[in-house]
N, CA and C atoms of all chains as a GROMACS GRO file, in nm:
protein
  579
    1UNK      N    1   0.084  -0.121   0.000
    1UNK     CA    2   0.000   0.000   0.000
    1UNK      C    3   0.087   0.125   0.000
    2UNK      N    4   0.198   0.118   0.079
    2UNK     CA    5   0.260   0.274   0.075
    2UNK      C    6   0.330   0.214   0.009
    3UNK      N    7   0.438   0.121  -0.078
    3UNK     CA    8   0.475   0.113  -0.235
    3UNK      C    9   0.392   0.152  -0.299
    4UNK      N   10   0.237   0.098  -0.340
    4UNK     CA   11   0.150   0.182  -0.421
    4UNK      C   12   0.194   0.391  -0.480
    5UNK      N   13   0.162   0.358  -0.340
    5UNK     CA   14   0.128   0.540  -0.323
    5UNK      C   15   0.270   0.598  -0.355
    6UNK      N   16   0.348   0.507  -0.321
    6UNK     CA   17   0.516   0.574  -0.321
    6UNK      C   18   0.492   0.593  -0.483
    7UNK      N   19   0.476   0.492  -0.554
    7UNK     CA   20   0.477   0.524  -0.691
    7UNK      C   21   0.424   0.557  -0.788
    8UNK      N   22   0.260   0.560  -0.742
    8UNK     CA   23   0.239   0.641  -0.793
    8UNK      C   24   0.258   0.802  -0.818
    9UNK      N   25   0.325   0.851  -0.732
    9UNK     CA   26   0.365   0.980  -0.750
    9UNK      C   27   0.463   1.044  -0.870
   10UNK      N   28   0.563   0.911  -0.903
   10UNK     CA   29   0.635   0.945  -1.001
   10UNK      C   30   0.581   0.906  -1.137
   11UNK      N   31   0.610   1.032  -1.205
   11UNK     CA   32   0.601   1.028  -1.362
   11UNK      C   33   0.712   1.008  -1.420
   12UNK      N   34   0.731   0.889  -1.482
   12UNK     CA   35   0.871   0.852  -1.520
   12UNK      C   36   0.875   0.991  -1.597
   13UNK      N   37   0.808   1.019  -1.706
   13UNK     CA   38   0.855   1.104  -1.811
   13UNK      C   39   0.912   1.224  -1.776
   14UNK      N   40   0.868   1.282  -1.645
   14UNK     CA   41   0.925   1.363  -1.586
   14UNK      C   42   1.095   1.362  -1.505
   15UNK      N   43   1.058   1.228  -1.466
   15UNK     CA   44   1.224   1.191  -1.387
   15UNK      C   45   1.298   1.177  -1.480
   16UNK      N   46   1.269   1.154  -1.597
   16UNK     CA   47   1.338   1.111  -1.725
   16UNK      C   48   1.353   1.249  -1.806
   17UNK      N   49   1.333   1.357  -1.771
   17UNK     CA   50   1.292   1.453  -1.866
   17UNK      C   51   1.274   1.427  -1.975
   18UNK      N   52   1.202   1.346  -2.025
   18UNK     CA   53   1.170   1.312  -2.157
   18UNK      C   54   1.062   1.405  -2.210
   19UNK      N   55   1.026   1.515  -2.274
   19UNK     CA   56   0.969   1.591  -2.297
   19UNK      C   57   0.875   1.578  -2.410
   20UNK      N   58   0.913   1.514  -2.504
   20UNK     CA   59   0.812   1.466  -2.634
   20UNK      C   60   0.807   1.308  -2.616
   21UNK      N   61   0.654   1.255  -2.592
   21UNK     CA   62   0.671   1.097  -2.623
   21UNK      C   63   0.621   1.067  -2.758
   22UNK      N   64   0.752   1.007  -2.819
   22UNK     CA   65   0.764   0.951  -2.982
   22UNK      C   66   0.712   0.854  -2.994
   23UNK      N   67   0.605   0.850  -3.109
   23UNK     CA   68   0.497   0.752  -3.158
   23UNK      C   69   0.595   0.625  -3.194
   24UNK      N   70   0.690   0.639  -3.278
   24UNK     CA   71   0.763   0.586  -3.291
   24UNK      C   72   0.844   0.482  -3.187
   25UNK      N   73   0.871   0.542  -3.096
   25UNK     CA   74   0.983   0.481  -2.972
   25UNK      C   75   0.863   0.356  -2.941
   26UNK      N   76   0.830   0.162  -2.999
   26UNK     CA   77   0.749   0.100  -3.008
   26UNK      C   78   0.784   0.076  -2.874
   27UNK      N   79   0.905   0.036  -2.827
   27UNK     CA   80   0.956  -0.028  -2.709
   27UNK      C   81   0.858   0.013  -2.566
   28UNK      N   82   0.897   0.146  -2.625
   28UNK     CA   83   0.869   0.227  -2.469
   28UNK      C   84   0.717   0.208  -2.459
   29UNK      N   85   0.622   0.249  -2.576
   29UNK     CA   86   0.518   0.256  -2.552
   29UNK      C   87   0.419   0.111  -2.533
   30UNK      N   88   0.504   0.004  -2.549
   30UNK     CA   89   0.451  -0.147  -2.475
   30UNK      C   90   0.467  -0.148  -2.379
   31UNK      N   91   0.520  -0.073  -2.306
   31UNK     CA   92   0.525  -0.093  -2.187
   31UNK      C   93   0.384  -0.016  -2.108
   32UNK      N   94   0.318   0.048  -2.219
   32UNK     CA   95   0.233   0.105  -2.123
   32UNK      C   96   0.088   0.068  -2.197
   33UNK      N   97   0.094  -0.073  -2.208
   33UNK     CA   98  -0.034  -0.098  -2.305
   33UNK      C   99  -0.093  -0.238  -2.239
   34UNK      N  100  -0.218  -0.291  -2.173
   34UNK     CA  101  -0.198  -0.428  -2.100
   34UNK      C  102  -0.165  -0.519  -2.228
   35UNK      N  103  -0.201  -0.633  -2.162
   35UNK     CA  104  -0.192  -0.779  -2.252
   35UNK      C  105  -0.290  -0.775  -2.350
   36UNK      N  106  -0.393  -0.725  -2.325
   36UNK     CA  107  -0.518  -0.697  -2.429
   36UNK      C  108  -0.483  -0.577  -2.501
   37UNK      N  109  -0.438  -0.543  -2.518
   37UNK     CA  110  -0.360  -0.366  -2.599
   37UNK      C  111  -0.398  -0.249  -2.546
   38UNK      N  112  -0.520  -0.265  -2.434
   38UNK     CA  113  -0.578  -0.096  -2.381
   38UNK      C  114  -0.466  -0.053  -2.326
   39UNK      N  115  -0.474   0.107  -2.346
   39UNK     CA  116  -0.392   0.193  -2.252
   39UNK      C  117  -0.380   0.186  -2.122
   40UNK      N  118  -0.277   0.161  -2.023
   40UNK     CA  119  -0.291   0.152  -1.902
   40UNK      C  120  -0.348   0.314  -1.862
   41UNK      N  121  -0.422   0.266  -1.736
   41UNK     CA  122  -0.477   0.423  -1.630
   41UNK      C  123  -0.381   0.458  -1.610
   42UNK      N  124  -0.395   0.588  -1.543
   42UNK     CA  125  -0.272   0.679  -1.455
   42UNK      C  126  -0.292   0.600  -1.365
   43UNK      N  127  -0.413   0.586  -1.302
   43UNK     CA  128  -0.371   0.533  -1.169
   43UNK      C  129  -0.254   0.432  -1.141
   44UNK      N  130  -0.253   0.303  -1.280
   44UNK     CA  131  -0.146   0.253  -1.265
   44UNK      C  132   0.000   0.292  -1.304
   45UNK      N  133  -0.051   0.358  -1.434
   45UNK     CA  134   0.142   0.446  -1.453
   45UNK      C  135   0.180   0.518  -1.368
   46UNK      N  136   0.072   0.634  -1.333
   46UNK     CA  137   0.142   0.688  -1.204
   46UNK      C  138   0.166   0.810  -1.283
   47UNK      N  139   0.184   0.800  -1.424
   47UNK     CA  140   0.211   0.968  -1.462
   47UNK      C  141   0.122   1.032  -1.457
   48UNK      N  142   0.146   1.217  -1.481
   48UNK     CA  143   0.126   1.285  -1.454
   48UNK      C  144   0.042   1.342  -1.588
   49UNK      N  145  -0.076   1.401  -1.581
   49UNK     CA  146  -0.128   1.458  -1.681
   49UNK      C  147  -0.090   1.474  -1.824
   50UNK      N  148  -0.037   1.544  -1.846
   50UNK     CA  149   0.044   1.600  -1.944
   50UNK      C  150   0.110   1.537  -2.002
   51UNK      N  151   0.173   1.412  -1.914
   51UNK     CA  152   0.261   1.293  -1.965
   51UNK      C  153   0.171   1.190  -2.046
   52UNK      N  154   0.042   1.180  -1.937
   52UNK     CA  155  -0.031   1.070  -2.017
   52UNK      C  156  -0.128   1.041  -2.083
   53UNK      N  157  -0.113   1.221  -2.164
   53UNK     CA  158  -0.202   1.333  -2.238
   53UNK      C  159  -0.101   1.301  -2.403
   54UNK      N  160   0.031   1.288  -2.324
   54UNK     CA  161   0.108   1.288  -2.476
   54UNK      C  162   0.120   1.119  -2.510
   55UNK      N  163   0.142   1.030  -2.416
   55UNK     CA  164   0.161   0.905  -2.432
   55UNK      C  165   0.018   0.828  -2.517
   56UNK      N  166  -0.102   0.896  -2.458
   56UNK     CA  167  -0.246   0.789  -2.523
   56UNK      C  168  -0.235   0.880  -2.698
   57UNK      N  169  -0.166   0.960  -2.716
   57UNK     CA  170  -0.157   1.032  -2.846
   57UNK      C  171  -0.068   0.972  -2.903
   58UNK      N  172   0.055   0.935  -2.840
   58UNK     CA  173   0.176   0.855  -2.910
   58UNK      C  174   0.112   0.685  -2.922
   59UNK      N  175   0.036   0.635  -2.806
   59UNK     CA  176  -0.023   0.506  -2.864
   59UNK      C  177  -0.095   0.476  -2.952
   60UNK      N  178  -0.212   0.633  -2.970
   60UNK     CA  179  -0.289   0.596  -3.092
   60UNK      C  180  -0.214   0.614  -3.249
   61UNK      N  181  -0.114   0.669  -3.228
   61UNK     CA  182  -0.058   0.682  -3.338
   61UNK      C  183  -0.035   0.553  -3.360
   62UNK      N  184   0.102   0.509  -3.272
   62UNK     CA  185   0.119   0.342  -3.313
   62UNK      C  186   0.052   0.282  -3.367
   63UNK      N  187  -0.083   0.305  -3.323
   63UNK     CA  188  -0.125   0.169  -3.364
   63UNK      C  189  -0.237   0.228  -3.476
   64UNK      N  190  -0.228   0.331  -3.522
   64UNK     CA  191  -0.253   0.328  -3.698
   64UNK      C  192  -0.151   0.286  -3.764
   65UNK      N  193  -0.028   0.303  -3.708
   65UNK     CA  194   0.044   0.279  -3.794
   65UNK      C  195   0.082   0.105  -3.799
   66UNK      N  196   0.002   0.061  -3.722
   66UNK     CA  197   0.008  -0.086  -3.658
   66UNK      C  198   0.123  -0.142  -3.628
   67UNK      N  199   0.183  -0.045  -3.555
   67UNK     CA  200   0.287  -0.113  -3.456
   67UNK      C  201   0.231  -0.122  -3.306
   68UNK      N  202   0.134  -0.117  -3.317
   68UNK     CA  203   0.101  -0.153  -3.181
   68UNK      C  204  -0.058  -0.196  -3.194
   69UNK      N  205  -0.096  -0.294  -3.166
   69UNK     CA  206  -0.238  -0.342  -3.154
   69UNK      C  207  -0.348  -0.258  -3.053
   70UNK      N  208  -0.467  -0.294  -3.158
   70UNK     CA  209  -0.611  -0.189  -3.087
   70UNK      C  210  -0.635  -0.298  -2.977
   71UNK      N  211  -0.656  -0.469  -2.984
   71UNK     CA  212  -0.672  -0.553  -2.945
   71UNK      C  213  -0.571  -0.649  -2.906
   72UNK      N  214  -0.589  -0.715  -2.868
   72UNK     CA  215  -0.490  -0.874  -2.838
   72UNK      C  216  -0.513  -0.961  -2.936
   73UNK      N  217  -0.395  -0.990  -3.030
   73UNK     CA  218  -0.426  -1.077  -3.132
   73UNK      C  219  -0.517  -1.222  -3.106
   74UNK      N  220  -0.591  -1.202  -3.203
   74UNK     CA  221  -0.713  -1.294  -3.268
   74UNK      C  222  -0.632  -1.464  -3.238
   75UNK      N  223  -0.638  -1.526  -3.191
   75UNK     CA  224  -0.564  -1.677  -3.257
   75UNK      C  225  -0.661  -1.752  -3.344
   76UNK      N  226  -0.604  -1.798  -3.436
   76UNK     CA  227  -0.653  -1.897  -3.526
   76UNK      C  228  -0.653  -1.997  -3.524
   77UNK      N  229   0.723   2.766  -4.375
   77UNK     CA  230   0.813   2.659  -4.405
   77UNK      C  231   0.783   2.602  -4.239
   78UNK      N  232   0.752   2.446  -4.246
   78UNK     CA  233   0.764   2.381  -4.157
   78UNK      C  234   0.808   2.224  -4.121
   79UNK      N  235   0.841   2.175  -4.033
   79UNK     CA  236   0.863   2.053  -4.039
   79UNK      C  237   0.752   1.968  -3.998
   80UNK      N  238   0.776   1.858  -4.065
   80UNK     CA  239   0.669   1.742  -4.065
   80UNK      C  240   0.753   1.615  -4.060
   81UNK      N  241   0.667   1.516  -4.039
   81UNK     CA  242   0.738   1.357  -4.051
   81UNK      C  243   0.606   1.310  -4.093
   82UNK      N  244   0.668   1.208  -4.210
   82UNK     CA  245   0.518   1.140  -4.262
   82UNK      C  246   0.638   0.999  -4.254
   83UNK      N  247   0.517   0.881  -4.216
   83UNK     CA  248   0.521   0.743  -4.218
   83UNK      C  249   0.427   0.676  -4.300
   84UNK      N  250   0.482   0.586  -4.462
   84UNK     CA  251   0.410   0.498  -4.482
   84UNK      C  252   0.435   0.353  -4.507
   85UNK      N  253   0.309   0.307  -4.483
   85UNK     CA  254   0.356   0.144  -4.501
   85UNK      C  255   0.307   0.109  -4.662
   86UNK      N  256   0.386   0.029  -4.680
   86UNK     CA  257   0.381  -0.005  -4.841
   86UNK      C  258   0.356  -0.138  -4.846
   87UNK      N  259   0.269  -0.205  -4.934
   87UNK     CA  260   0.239  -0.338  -4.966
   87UNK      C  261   0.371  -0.398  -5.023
   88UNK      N  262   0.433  -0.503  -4.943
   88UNK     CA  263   0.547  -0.560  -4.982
   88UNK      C  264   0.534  -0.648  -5.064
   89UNK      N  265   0.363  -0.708  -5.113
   89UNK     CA  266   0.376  -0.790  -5.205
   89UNK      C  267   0.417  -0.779  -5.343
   90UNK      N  268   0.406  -0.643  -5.386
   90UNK     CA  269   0.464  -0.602  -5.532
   90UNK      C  270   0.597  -0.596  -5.536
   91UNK      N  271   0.692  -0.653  -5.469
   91UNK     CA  272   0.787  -0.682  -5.533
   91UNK      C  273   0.927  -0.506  -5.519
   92UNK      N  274   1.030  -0.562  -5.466
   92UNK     CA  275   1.151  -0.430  -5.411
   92UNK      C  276   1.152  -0.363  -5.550
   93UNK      N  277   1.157  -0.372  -5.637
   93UNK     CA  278   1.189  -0.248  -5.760
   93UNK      C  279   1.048  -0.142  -5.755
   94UNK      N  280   0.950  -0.222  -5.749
   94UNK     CA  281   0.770  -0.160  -5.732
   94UNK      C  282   0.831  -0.088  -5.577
   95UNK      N  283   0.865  -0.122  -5.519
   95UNK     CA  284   0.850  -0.038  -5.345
   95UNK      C  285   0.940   0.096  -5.390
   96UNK      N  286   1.059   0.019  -5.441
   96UNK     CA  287   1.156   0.185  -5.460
   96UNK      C  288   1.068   0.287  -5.572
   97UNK      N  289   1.086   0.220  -5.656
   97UNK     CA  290   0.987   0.343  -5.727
   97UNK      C  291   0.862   0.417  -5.644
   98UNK      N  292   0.797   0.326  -5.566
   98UNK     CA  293   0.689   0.426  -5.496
   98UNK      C  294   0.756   0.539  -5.379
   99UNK      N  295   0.877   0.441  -5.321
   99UNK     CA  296   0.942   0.526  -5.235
   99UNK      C  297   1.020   0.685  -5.305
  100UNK      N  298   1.034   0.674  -5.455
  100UNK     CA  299   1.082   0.785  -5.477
  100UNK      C  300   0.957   0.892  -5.557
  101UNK      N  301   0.832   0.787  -5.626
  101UNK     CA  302   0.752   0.909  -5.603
  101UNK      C  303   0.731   0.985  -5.483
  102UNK      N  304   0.742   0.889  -5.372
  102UNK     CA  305   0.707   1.024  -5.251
  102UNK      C  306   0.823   1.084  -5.227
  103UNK      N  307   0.907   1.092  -5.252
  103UNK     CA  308   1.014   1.201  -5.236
  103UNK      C  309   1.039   1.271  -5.344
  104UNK      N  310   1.030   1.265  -5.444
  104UNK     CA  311   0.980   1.369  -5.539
  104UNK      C  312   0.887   1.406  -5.546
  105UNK      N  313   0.786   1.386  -5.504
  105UNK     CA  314   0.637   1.470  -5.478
  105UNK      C  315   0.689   1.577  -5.368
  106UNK      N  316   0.713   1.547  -5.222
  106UNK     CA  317   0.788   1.645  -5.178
  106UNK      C  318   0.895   1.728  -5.188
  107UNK      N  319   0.992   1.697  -5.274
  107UNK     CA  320   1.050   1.759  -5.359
  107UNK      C  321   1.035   1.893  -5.446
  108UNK      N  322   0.974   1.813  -5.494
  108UNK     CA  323   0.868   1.894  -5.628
  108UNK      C  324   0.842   2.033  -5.552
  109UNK      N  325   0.697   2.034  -5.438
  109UNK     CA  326   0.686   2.106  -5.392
  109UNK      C  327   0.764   2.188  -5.320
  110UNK      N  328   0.939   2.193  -5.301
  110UNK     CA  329   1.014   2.306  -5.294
  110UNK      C  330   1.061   2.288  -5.146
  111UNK      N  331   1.002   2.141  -5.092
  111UNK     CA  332   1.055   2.095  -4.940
  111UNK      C  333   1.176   2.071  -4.946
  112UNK      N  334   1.260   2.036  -4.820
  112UNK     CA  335   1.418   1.976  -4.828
  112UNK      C  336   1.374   1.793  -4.741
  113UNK      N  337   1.410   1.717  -4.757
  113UNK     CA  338   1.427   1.588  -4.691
  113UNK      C  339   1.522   1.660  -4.581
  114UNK      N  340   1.514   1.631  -4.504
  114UNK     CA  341   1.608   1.629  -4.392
  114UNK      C  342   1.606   1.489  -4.327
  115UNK      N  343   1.549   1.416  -4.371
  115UNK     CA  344   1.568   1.260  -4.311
  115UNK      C  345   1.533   1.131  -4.398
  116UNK      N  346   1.553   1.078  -4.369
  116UNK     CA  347   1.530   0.962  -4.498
  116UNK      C  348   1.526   0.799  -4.464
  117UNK      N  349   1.470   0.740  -4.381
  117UNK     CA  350   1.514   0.654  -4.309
  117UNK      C  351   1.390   0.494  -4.370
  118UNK      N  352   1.482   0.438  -4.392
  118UNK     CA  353   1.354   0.284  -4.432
  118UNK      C  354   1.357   0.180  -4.282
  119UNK      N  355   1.258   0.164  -4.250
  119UNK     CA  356   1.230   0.077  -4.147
  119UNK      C  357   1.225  -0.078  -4.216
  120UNK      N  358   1.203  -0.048  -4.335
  120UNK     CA  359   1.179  -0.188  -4.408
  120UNK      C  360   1.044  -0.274  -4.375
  121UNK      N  361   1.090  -0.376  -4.337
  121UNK     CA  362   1.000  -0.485  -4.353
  121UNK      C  363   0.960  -0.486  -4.187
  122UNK      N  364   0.822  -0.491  -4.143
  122UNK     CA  365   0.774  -0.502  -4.038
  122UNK      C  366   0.611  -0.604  -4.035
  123UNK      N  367   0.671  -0.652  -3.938
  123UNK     CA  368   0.516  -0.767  -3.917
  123UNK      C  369   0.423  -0.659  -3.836
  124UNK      N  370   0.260  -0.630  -3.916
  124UNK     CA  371   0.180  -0.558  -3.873
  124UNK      C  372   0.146  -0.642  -3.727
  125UNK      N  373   0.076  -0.489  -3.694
  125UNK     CA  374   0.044  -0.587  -3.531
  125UNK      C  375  -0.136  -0.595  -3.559
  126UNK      N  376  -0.159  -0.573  -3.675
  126UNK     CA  377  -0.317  -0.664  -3.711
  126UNK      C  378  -0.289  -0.634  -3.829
  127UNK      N  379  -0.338  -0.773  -3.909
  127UNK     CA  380  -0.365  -0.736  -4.095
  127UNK      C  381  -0.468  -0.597  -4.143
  128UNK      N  382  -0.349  -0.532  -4.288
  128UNK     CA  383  -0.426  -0.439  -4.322
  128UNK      C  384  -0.411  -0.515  -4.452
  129UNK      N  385  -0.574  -0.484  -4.520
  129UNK     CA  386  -0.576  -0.543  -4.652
  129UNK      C  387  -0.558  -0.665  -4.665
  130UNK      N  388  -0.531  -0.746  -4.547
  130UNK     CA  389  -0.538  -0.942  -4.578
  130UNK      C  390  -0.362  -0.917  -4.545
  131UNK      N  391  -0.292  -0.814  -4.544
  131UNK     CA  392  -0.187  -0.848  -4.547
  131UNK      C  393  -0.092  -0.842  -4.413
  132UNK      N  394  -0.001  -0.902  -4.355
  132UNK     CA  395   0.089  -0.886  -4.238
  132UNK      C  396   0.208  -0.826  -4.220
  133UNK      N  397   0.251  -0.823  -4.270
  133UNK     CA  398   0.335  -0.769  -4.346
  133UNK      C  399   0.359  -0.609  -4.392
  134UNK      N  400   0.439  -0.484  -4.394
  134UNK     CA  401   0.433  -0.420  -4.459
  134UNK      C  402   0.560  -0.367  -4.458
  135UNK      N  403   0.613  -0.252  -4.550
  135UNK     CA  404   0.785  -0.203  -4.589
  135UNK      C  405   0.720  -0.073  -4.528
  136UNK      N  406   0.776  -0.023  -4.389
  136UNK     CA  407   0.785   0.100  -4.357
  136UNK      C  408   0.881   0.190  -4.440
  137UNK      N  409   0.822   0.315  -4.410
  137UNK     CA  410   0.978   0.416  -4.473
  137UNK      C  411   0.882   0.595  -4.398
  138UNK      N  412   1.008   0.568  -4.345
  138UNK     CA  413   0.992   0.738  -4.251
  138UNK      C  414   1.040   0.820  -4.299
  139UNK      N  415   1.006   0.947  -4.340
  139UNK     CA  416   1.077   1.101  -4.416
  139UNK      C  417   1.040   1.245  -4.340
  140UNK      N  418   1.117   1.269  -4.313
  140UNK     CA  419   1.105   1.423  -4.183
  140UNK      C  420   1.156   1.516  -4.327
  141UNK      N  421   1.091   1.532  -4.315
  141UNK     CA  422   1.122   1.691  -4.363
  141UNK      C  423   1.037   1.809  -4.364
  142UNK      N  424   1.079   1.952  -4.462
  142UNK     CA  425   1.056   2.096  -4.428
  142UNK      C  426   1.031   2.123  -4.564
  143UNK      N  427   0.852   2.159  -4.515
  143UNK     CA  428   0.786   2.243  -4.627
  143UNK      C  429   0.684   2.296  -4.606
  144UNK      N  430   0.600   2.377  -4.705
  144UNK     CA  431   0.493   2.434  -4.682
  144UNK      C  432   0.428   2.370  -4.610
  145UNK      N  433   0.305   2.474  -4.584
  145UNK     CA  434   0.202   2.390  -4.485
  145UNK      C  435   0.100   2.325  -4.610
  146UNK      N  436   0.078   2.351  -4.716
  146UNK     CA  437  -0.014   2.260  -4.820
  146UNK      C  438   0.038   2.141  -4.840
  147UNK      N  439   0.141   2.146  -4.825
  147UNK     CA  440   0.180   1.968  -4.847
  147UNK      C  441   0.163   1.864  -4.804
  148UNK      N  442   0.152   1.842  -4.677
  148UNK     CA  443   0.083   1.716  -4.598
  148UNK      C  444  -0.024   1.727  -4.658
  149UNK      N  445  -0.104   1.838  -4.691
  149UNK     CA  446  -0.252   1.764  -4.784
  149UNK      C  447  -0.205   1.700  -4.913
  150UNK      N  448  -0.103   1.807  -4.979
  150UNK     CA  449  -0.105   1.709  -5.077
  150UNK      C  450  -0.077   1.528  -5.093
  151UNK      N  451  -0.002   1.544  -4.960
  151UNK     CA  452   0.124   1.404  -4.949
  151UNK      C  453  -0.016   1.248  -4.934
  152UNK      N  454  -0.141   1.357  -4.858
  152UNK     CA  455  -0.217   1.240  -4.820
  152UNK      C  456  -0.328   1.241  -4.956
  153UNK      N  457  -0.329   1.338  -5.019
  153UNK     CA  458  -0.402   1.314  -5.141
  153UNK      C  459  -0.342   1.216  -5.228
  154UNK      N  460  -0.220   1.195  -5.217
  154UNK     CA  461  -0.159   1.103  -5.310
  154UNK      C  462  -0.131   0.990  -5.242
  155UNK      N  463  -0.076   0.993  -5.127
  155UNK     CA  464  -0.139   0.836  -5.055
  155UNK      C  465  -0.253   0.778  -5.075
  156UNK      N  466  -0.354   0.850  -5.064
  156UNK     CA  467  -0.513   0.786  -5.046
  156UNK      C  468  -0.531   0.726  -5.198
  157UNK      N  469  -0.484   0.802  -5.310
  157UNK     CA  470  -0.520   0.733  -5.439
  157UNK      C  471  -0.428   0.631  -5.445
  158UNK      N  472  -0.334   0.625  -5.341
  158UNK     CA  473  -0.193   0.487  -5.424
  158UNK      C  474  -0.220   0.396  -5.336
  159UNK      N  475  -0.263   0.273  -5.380
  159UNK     CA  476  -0.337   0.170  -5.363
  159UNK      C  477  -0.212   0.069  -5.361
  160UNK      N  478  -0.083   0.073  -5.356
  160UNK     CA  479   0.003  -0.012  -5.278
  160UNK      C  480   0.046   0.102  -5.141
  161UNK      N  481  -0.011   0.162  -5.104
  161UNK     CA  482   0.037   0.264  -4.986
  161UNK      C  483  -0.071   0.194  -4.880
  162UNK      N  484  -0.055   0.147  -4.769
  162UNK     CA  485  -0.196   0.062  -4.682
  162UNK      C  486  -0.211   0.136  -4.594
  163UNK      N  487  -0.106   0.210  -4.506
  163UNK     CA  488  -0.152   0.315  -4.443
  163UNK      C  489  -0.078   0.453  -4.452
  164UNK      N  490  -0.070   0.583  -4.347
  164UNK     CA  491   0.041   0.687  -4.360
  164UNK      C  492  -0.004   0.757  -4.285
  165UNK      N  493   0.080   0.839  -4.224
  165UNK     CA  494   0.079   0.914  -4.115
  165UNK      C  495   0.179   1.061  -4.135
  166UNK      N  496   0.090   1.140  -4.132
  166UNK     CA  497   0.165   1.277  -4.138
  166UNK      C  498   0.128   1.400  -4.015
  167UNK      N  499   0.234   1.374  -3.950
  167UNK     CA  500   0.242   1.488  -3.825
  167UNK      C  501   0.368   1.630  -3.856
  168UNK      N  502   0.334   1.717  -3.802
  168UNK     CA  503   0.414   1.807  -3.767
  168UNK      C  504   0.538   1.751  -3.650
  169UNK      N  505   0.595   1.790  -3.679
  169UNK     CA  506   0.738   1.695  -3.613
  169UNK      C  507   0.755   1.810  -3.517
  170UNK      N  508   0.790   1.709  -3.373
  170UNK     CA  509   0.791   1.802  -3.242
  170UNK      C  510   0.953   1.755  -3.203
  171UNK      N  511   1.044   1.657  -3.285
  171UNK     CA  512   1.118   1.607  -3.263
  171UNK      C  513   1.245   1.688  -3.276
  172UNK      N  514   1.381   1.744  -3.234
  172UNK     CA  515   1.402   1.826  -3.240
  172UNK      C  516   1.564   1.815  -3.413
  173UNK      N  517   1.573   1.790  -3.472
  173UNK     CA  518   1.659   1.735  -3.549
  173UNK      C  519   1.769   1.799  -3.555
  174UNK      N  520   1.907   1.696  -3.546
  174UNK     CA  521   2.033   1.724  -3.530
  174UNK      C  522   2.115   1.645  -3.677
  175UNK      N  523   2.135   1.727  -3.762
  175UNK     CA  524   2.188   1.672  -3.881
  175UNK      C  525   2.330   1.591  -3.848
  176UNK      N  526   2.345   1.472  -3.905
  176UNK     CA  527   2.480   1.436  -3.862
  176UNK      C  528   2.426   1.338  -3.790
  177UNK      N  529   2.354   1.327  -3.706
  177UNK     CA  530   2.323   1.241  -3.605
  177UNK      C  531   2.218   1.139  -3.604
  178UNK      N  532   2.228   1.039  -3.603
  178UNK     CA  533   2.125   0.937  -3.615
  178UNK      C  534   2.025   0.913  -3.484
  179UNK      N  535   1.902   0.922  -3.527
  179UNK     CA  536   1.831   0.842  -3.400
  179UNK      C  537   1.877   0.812  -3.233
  180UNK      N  538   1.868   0.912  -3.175
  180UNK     CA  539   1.922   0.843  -3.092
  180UNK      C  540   1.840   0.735  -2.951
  181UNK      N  541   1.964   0.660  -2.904
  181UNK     CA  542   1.826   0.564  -2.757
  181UNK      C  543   1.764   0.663  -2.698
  182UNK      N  544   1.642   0.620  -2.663
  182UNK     CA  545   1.651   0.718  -2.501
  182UNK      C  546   1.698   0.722  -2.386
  183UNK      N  547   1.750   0.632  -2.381
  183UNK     CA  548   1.823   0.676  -2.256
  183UNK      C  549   1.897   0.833  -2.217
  184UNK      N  550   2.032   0.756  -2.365
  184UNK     CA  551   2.102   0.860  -2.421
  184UNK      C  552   2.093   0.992  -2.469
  185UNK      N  553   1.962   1.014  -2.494
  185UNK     CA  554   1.892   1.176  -2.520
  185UNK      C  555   1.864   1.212  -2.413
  186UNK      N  556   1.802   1.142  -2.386
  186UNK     CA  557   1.743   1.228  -2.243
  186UNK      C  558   1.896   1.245  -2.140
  187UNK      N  559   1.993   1.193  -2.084
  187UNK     CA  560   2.107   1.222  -2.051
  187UNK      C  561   2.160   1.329  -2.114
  188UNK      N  562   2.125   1.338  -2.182
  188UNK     CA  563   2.200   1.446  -2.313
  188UNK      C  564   2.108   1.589  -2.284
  189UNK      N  565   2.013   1.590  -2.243
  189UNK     CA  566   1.921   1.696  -2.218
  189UNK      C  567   1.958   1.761  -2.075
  190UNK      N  568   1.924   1.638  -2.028
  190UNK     CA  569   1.997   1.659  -1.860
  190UNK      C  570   2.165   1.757  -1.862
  191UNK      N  571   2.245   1.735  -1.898
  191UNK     CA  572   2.378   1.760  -1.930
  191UNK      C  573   2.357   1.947  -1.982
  192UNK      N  574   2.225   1.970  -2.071
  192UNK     CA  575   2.243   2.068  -2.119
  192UNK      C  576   2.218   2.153  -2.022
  193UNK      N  577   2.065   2.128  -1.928
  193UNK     CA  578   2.068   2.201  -1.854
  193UNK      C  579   2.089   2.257  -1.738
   0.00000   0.00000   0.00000
């Protein structure tokens, strides 16, 4: 519970000064997508507005560009 | 005069001489219109993360460059009619470009930012 709270406070993108999140950068942005492809909440990233104002903009890009799935692939 | 980055994916089934030629109509289309390339980069061959068109497959190719503001319309008027083009993406580029320099990790940029200020 206070791990929770401890971390949610930090916005990586901020500790990171990472200032533009790139649609492009596929790596980074799997990390913030579940097993089913939705965007994770803040509540669980923990970032901060602005951060995860630019990140659900950099995911939807991805995934027109289909590097990143709307869904969890179909199996056949 | 502004910068942009457009991304498209190209149907890899027609065959690498068919991809380059499409890859250089779009750079002479921007061209044409009086832009500079400032980047030029092929991602190549990438497994879609869902089929477009039946297909899995597609030949990325990324191009940053600086031009009017009519041109991303034009760039997507001529995507939308080219029917080996499956998807494309044209943003105004927030990215900050350093000629000479390739892509860099993030780690390494962002250290690099840190350092500046």
């Amino acid at each position: 519970m206070v791990d929770e709270l401890k971390r949610r406070k930090s916005c990586r993108f901020c500790e990171q000064k990472i200032k533009i999140i790139d649609y492009k950068d596929e790596r980074l942005l799997r990390r913030y997508i579940s097993d089913r492809g939705k965007i994770l909440p803040r509540r669980i990233t923990g970032n901060c507005a602005r951060h995860q104002r630019q990140l659900t903009m950099a995911i939807k890009r991805g995934r027109h560009l289909a590097m990143l799935p709307f869904t969890a692939e179909v199996t056949r | 005069m502004r910068k942009y980055e457009t991304t498209f994916i190209l149907d890899p089934s027609m065959g690498e001489e068919k991809i380059e030629s499409e890859i250089k109509r779009v750079s002479d289309l921007i061209q044409g219109h009086g832009a500079k390339i400032l980047q030029n980069d092929r991602w190549g061959m990438r497994k879609l993360s869902y089929p477009i068109a039946k297909k899995n497959q597609g030949y990325y190719v990324f191009i940053l460059f600086e031009g009017e503001e009519n041109l991303p319309k034009e760039l997507e008027k001529f995507y939308v009619l080219n029917e080996s083009c499956l998807r494309f993406l044209t943003v105004k580029s927030e990215t900050e470009y350093a000629p000479e320099s390739q892509p860099k990790e993030r780690s390494t940029s962002s250290r690099g930012a840190e350092n500046l200020e």
